[in-house]
N, C-alpha and C positions, 0 to 999 in steps of 0.2 A: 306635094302639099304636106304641110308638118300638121298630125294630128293632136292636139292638147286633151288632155286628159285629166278633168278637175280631182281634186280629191273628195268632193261628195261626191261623184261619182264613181271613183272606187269604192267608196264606204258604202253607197246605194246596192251596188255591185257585191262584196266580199261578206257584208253582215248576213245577207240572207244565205248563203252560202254557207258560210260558218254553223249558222243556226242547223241548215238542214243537213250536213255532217256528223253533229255533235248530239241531232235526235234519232238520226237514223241509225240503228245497230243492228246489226246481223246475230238472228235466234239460232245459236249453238245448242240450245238447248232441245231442240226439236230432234224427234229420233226419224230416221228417213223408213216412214213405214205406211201403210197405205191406209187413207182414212176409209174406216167404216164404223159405219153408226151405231152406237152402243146406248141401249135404254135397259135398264135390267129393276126390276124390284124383285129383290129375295126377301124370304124369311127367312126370321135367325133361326127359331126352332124348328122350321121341318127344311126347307133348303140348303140351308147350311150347316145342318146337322148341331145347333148350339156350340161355335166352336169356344174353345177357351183362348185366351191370349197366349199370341205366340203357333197358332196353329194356323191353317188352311185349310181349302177345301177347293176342289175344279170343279165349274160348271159348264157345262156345255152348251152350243149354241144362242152365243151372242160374240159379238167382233170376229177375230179373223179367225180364230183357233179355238174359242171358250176362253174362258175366266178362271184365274188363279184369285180367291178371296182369299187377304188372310187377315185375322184379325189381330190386331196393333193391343191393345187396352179392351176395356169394358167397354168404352163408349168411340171406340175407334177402328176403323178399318182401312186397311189399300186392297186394288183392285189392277189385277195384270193383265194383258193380254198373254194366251197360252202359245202364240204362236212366236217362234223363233223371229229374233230381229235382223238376222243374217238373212232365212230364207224368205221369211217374209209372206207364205204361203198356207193355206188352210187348210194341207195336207201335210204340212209338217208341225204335227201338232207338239208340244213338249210333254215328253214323257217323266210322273212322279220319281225320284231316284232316293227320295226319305226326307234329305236336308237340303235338295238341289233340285233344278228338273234339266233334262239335258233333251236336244235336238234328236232326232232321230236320222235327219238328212244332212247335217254339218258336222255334228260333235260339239255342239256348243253347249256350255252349262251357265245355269244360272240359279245364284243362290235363292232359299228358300227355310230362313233359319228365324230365329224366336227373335229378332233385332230387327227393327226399322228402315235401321240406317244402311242394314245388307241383303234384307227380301227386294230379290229382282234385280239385283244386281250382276253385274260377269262374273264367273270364274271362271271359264276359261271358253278361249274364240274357237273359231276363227270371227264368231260375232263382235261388233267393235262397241255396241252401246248395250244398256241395262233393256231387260222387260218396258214394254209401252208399259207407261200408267194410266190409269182412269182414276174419273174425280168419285170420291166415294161419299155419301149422304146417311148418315142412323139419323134414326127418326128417336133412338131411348128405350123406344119399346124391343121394338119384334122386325122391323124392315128396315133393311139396308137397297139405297138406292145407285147405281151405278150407271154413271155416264158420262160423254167426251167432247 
């Protein structure tokens, strides 16, 4: 028996198809690290030590390793997790190195310099992605809020 096959039936057929191809995308952007919940309010003047632009400061317990804060601008900040993206673990915490912080269990570095566009970035692996980031919140005043 010979089956026919109209052409609104393929169009019935191949448009939704098409559609869900052409929305569906794979997030490269995600770093393979393990979710844990980050709520943070610091102060800029006593827990962050009033940093200036261009500097940091690590705080400890909250996400997998503590917090790398460094302040971007007057009225800007990013927010890292301390713990290596290689090891992934909250015994390998990264240790300050001045302009970098490096792993203590892989030998991974990762920058930590007065530029944006290179805090928490690689320089050198065996790690294959940058520092996790968190979303950072100033308030203008005095509280910077950190969460993911």
């Amino acid at each position: 028996m010979r089956f026919i096959v109209s052409k609104s039936k393929i169009k019935f057929f191949f448009i939704p198809l098409l559609i869900i191809v052409f929305f569906i995308q794979c997030d490269d952007d995600d770093i393979p690290f393990p979710y844990v919940p980050v709520y943070a309010t610091l102060q800029v003047d006593t827990e962050l030590g009033n940093l200036l632009p261009g500097q940091y400061k690590t705080v400890d317990g909250y996400g997998l390793g503590g917090l790398i804060i460094f302040r971007v601008s007057q009225n800007e900040f990013m927010a890292f997790d301390r713990a290596c993206t290689y090891e992934a673990k909250n015994d390998c915490v990264l240790s300050d190195e001045g302009s970098y912080f490096s792993c203590p269990c892989c030998g991974s570095q990762f920058w930590m310099v007065n530029n944006e566009d290179m805090a928490g970035t690689l320089m050198n692996g065996p790690a294959s992605y940058p520092l996790k980031r968190y979303s950072c919140l100033f308030n203008g005043i005095n509280t910077v809020t950190v969460t993911n």
